[in-house]
C-alpha positions as CSV (number, residue, x, y, z in Angstrom):
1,X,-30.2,41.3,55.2
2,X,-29.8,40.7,51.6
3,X,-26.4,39.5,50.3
4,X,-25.1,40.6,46.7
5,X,-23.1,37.8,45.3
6,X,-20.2,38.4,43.2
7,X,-19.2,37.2,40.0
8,X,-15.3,35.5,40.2
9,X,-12.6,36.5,38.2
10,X,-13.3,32.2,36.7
11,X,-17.2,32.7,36.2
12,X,-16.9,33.3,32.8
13,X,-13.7,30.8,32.3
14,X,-16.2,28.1,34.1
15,X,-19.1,29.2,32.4
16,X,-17.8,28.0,29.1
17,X,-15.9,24.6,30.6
18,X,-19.8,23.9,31.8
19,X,-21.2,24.8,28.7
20,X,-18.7,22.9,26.4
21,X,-18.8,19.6,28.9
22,X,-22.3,19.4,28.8
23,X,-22.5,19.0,24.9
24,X,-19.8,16.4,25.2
25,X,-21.4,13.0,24.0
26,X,-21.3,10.4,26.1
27,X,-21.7,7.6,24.3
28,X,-19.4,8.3,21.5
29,X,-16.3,8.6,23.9
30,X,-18.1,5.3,26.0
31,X,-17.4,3.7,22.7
32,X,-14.5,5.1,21.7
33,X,-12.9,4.2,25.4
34,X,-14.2,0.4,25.4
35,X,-12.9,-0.3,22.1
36,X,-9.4,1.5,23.1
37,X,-9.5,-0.8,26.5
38,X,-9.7,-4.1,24.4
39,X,-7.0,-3.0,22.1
40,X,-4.5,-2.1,24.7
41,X,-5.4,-5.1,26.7
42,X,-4.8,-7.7,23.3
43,X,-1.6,-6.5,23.2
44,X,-0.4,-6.0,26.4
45,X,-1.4,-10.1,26.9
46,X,0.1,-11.3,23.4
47,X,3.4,-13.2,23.6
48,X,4.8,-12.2,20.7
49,X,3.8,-8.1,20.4
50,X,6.7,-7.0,22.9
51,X,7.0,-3.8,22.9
52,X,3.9,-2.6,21.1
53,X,1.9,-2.2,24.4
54,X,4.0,0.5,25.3
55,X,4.2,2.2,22.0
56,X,0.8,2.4,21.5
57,X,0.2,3.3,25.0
58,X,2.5,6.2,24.1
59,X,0.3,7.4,20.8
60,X,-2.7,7.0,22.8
61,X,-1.9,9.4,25.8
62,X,-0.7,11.9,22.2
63,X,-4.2,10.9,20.7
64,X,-6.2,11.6,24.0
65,X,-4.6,15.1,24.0
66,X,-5.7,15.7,20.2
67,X,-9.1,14.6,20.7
68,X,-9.9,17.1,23.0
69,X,-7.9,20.0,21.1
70,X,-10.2,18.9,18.1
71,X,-13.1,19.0,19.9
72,X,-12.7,22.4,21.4
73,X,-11.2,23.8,17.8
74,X,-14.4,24.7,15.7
75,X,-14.3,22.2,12.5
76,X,-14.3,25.2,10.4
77,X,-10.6,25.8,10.8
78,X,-9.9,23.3,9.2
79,X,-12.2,23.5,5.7
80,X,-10.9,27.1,5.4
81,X,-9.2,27.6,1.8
82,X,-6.2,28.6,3.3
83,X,-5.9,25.7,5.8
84,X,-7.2,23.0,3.5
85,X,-5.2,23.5,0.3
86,X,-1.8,23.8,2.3
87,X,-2.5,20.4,4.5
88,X,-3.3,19.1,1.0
89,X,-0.3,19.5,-0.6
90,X,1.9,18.8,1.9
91,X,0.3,15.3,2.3
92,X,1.5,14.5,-1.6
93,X,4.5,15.9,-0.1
94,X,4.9,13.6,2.8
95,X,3.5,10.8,0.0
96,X,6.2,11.4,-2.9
97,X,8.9,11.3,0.0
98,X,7.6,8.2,1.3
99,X,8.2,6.3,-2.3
100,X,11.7,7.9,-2.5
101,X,12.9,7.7,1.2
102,X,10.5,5.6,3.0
103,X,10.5,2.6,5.4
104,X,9.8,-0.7,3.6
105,X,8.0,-3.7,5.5
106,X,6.9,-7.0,4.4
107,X,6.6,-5.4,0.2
108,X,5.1,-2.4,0.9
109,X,6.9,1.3,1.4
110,X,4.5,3.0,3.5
111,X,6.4,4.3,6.6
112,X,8.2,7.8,6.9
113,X,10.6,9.0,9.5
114,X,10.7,12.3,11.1
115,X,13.2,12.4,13.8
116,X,12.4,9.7,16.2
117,X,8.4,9.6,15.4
118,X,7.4,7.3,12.1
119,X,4.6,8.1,10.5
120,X,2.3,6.3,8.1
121,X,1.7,9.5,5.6
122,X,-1.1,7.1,3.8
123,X,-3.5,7.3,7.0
124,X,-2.7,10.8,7.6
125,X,-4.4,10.7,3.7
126,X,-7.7,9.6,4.9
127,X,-8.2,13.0,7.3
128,X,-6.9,15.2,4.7
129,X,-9.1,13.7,1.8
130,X,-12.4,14.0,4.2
131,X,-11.2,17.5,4.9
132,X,-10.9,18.6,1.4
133,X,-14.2,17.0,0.3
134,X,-16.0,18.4,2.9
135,X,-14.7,21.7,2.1
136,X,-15.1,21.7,-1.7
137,X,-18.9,20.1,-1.5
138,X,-19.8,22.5,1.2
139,X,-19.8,25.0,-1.1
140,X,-20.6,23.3,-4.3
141,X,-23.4,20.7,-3.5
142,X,-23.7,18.3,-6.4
143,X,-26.0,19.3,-8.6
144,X,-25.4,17.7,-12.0
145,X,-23.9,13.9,-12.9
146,X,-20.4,16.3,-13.8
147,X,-20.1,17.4,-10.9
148,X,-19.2,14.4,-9.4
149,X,-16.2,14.6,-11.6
150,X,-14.1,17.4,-10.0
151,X,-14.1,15.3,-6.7
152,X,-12.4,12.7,-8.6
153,X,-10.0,15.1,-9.1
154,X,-9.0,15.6,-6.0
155,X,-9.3,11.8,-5.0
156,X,-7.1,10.6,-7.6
157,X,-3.4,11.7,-6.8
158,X,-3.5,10.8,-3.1
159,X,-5.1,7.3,-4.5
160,X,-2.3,6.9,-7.0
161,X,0.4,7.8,-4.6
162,X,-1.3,5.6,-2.1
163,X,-1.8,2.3,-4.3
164,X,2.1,2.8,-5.3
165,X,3.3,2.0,-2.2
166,X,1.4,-0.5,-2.1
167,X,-1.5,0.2,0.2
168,X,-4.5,-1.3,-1.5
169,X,-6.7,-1.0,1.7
170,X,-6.1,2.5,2.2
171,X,-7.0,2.9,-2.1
172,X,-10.5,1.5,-1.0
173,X,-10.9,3.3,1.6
174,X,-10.5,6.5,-0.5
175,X,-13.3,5.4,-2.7
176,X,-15.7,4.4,0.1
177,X,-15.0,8.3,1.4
178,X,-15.9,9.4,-2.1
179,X,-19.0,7.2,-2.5
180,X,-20.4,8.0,1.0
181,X,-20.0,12.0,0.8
182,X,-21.0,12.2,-2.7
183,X,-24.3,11.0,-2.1
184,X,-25.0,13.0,1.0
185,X,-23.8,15.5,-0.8
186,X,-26.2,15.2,-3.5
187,X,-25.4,12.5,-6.0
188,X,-28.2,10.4,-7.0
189,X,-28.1,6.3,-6.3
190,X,-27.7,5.7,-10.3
191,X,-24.7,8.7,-10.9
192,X,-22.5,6.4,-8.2
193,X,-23.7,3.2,-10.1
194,X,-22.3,4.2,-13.3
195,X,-19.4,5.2,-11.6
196,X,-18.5,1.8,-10.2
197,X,-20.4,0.1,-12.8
198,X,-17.1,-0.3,-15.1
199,X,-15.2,-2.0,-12.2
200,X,-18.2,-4.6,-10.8
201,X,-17.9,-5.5,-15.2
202,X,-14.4,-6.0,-14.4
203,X,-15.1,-8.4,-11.6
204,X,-18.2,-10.1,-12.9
205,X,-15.9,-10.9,-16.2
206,X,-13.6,-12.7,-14.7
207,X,-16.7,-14.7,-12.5
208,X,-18.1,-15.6,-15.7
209,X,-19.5,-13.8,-18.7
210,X,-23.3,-14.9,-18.3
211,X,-23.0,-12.7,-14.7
212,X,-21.0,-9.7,-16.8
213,X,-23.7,-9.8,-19.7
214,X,-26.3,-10.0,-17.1
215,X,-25.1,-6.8,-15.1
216,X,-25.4,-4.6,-18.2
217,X,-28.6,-5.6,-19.9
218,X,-29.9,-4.7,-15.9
219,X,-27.7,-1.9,-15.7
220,X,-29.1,-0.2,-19.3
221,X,-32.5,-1.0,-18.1
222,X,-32.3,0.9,-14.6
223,X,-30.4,4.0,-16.2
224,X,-32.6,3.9,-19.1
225,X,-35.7,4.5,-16.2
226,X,-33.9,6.0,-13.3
227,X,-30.7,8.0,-14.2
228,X,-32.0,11.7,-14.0
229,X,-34.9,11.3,-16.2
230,X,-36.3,15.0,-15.3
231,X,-32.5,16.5,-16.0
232,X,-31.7,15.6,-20.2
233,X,-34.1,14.3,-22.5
234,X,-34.6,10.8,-23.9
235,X,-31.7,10.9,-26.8
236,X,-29.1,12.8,-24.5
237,X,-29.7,9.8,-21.9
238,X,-29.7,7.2,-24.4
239,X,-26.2,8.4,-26.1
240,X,-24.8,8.5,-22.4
241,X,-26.0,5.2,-21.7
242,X,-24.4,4.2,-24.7
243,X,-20.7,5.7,-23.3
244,X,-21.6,3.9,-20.0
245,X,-22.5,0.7,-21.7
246,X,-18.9,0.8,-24.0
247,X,-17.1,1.9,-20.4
248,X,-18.5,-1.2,-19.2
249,X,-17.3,-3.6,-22.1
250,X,-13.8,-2.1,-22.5
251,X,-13.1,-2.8,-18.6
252,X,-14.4,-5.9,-19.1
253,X,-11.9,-7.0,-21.8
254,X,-9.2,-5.3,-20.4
255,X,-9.1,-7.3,-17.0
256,X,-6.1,-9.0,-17.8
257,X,-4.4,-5.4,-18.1
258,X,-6.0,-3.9,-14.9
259,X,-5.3,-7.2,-12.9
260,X,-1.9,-7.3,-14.0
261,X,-1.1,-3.5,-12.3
262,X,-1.7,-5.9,-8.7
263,X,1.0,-7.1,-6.7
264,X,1.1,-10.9,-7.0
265,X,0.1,-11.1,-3.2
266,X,-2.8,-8.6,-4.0
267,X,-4.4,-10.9,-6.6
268,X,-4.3,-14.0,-4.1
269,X,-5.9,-11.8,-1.7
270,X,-8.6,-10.9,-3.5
271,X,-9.4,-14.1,-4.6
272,X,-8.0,-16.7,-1.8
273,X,-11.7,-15.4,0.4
274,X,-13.9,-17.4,-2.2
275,X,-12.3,-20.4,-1.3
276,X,-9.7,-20.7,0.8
277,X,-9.1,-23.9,1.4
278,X,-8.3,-24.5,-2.6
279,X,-4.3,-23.1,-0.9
280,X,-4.7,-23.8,2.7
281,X,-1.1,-23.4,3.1
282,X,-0.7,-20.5,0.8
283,X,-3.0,-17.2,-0.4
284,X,-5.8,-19.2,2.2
285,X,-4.0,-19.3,5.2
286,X,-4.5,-15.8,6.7
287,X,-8.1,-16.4,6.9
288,X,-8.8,-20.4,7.4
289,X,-6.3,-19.7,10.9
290,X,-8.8,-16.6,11.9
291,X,-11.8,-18.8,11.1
292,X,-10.1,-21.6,13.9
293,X,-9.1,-18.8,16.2
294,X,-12.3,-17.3,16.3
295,X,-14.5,-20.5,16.6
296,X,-12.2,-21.9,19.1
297,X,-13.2,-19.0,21.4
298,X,-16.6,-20.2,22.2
299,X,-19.1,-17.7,23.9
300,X,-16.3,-16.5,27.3
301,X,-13.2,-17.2,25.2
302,X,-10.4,-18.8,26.6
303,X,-9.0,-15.9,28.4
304,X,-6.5,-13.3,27.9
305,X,-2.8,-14.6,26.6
306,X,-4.0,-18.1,26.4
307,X,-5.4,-18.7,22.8
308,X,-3.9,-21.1,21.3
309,X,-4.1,-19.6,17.8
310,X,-3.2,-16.6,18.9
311,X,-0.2,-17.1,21.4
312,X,1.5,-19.9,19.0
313,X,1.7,-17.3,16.2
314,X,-0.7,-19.1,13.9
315,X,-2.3,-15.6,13.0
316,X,-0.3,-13.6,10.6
317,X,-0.4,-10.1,11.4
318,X,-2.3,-11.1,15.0
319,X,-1.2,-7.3,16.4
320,X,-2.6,-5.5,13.5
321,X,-5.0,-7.0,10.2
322,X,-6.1,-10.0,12.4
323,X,-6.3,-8.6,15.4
324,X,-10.2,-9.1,15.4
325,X,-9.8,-13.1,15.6
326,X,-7.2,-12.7,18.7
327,X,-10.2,-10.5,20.6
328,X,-12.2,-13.7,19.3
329,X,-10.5,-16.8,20.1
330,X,-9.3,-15.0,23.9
331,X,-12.4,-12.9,25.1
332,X,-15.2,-14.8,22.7
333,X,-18.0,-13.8,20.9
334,X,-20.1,-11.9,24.2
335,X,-16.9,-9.3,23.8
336,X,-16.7,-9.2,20.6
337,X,-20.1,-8.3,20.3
338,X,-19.9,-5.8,22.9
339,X,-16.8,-4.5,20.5
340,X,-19.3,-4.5,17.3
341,X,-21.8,-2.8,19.3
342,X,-19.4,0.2,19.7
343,X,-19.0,0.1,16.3
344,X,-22.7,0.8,15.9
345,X,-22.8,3.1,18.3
346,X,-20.0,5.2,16.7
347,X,-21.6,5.7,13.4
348,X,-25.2,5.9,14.2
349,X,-23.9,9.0,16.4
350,X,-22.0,9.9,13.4
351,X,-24.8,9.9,11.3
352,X,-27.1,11.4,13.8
353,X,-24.5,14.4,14.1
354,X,-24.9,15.2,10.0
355,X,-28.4,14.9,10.6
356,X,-28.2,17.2,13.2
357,X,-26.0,20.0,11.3
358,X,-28.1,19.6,8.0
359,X,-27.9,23.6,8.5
360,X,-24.1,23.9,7.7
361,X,-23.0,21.5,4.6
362,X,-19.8,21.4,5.5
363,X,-20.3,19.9,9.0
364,X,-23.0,17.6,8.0
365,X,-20.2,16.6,5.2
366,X,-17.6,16.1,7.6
367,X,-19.1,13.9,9.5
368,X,-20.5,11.4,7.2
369,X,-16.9,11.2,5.6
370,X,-15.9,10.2,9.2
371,X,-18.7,8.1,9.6
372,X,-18.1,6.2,6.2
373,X,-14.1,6.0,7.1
374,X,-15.3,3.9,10.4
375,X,-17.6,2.2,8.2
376,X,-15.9,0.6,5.7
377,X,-12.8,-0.3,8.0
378,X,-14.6,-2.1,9.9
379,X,-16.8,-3.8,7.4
380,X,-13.8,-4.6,5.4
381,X,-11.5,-5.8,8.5
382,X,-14.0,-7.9,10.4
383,X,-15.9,-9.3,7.2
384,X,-11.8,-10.5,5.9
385,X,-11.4,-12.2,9.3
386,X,-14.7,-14.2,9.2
387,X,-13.8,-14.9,5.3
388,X,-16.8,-13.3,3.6
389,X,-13.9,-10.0,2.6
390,X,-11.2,-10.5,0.9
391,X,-8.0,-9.4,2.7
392,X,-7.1,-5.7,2.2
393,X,-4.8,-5.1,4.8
394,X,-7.3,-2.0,6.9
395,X,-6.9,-1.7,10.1
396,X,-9.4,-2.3,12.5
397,X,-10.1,1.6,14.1
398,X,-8.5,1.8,17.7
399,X,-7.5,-2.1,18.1
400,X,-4.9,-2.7,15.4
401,X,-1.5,-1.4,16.6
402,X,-0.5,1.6,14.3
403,X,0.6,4.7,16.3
404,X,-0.6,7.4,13.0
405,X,-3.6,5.4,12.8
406,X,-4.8,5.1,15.9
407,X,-4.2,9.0,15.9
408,X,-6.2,9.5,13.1
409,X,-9.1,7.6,14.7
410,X,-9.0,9.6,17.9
411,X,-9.0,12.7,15.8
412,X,-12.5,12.1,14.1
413,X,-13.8,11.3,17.4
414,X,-12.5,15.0,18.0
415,X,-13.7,16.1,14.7
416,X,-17.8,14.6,15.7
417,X,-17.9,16.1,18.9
418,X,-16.8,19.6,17.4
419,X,-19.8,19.2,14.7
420,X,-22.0,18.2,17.7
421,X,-21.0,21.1,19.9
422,X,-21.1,23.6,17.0
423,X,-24.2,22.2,15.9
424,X,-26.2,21.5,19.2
425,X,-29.5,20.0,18.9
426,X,-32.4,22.7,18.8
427,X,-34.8,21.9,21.6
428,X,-38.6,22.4,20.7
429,X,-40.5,25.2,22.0
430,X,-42.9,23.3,24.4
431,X,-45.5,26.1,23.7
432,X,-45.2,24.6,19.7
């Protein structure tokens, strides 16, 4: 006797739940999870973060719930003109009313408050400056050295508004998004160099002149061999070498102007890493306290709420910039490997998923901006804990307590798995 099944009313509605759950990826939220785990569990152990547990606890469950709407909302939506240009705006909205009417901790003005929720418009920044990019070089792939110039257009008033407050961290971080997606985008090795080239003469002046005068003789040399040799002929390339070369001196000379728009505290940061010991009580005591935290933790650690560094308030900013030596000295240096691992893992998948929608610019864009946004938090944060950074003041993505920016991180992770599941990855014909 032969049985007809029938469809369900729920076929179809389970059809797609399979179909969208099976392109999930599993070791970007593994990843993502762990590192969330450790970050909850620092600060539910520290002595001195009352309180925070539960808030962040609170932004997490908000950030769990926006992961998965951003996952399931193609990425699209939100590089549309009509989307994009009004989230942009009304960040330099939420960023001029954070300088006139914001919350000010510890020097800097960087908090906003909307009700009962306080924001951090600044971190909000980073998402809306990776959507724009992605949505201006999706269309308009770099094809000249000028181009490059209209996406430092759109960088610079969110930079500006940012660096006012001031959020030097959040400043790099900008830059690092503009680097990273540039070049995907199309921008050759030597177009980014003589774009940064002005500011490494700025540093390498004040390091000595022999280094400074060094850098440009190489630097003239390389774009005299290398900077689009098949795109302008030899006298167009020289006379812009020339421009770069008189970019390069003037920042040099000028350091004492461009160092002096730095907060005091900035300009010990910055140069406190090189030796820290030289003010071991002063600009060099962030860092020489998270070199004894983190040694003092061994290989095991010595266990949750009992670091001595950590729970007797020797690490400034323990909760948030330095929370990377507290995961140190307490759950040593087999976690914290474990917790640069995931690190990895998150932006070789984010690489991997712009490989893997090459077809659409605009994904593929989108998710290397993510990707270098990880990168170059964690870079920065860890590498100005272990002193080889200097201290920025970026968080470290999902452990630092922030509320916004722990949102923002669990929004990219959205953001990757949309790309991925819009973008699956084309299986080969086995009969190829």
């Amino acid at each position: 006797m032969n049985t007809v099944s029938r469809a369900t009313p729920f076929s179809p509605l389970l059809r797609i739940a399979f179909d969208f759950l099976s392109r999930i990826d599993g070791w970007l939220l593994a990843a993502t999870a762990f590192l969330v785990g450790v970050g909850l569990s620092t600060l539910k152990w520290s002595q001195h973060t009352a309180g925070y547990y539960d808030k962040q606890l609170d932004f997490m469950w908000v950030g769990l719930i926006l992961l998965v709407f951003f996952s399931a909302v193609p990425y699209s939506f939100w590089t549309k003109r009509w989307v994009v240009i009004p989230i942009y705006l009304a960040n330099l909205g939420l960023l001029l009313a954070v300088m006139l009417k914001g919350h000010s901790a510890q020097g800097a003005q960087r908090w906003l408050a909307l009700g009962p929720i306080t924001l951090q418009p600044s971190e909000l920044a980073k998402l809306v400056v990776i959507f724009t990019l992605a949505a201006w070089l999706g269309n308009r792939p770099i094809r000249s050295f000028f181009d490059i110039f209209k996406l430092i257009a759109i960088i610079v008033p969110p930079a500006i508004l940012v660096f006012k407050q001031p959020d030097l961290g959040t400043s790099l971080t900008f830059g690092a998004l503009f680097l990273g997606m540039s070049y995907w985008a199309g921008a050759t090795f030597s177009d980014l160099l003589v774009l940064i080239s002005p500011i490494v003469s700025l540093i390498l002046n004040a390091v000595g002149d022999e280094y400074w005068y060094g850098f440009m003789i190489a630097l003239v040399f390389w774009l005299l061999f290398f900077w689009r040799v098949g795109n302008w002929n030899f006298f167009i390339r020289v006379f812009l070498i020339a421009i770069v070369l008189c970019a390069n001196f003037g920042a040099g000379h000028l350091r004492p102007q461009f160092w002096g728009l730095l907060k005091e505290y900035q300009q010990k940061r910055l140069t406190s890493f090189v030796n820290p010991y030289e003010d071991p009580r002063g600009s060099g005591y962030h860092i020489l306290q998270s070199l004894i935290a983190i040694g003092s933790g061994g290989v095991n650690g010595t266990g949750l709420g009992k670091g001595n560094q950590s729970q007797g308030a020797f690490i400034p900013e323990r909760h948030t910039d330095f929370i990377f030596a507290v995961v140190g000295e307490e759950l040593g240096f087999k976690i914290t490997l474990l917790v640069i691992s995931a690190y990895t893992i998150i932006c070789i998948r984010g690489v991997l998923t712009a490989i893997q929608s090459r077809a659409d610019p605009v994904g593929s864009t989108l998710a290397i901006g993510v990707m270098c946004m990880f990168l170059f938090h964690v870079f920065l944060n860890v590498g100005m804990t272990m002193g080889i950074m200097p201290v920025a003041g970026v968080p470290l993505p999902f452990l630092s307590y922030g509320g916004t920016a722990l949102l923002v991180d669990l929004i990219s992770i959205g953001l990757l798995q949309s790309i991925q599941i819009v973008n699956p990855v084309q299986q080969k014909d086995p009969a190829e």
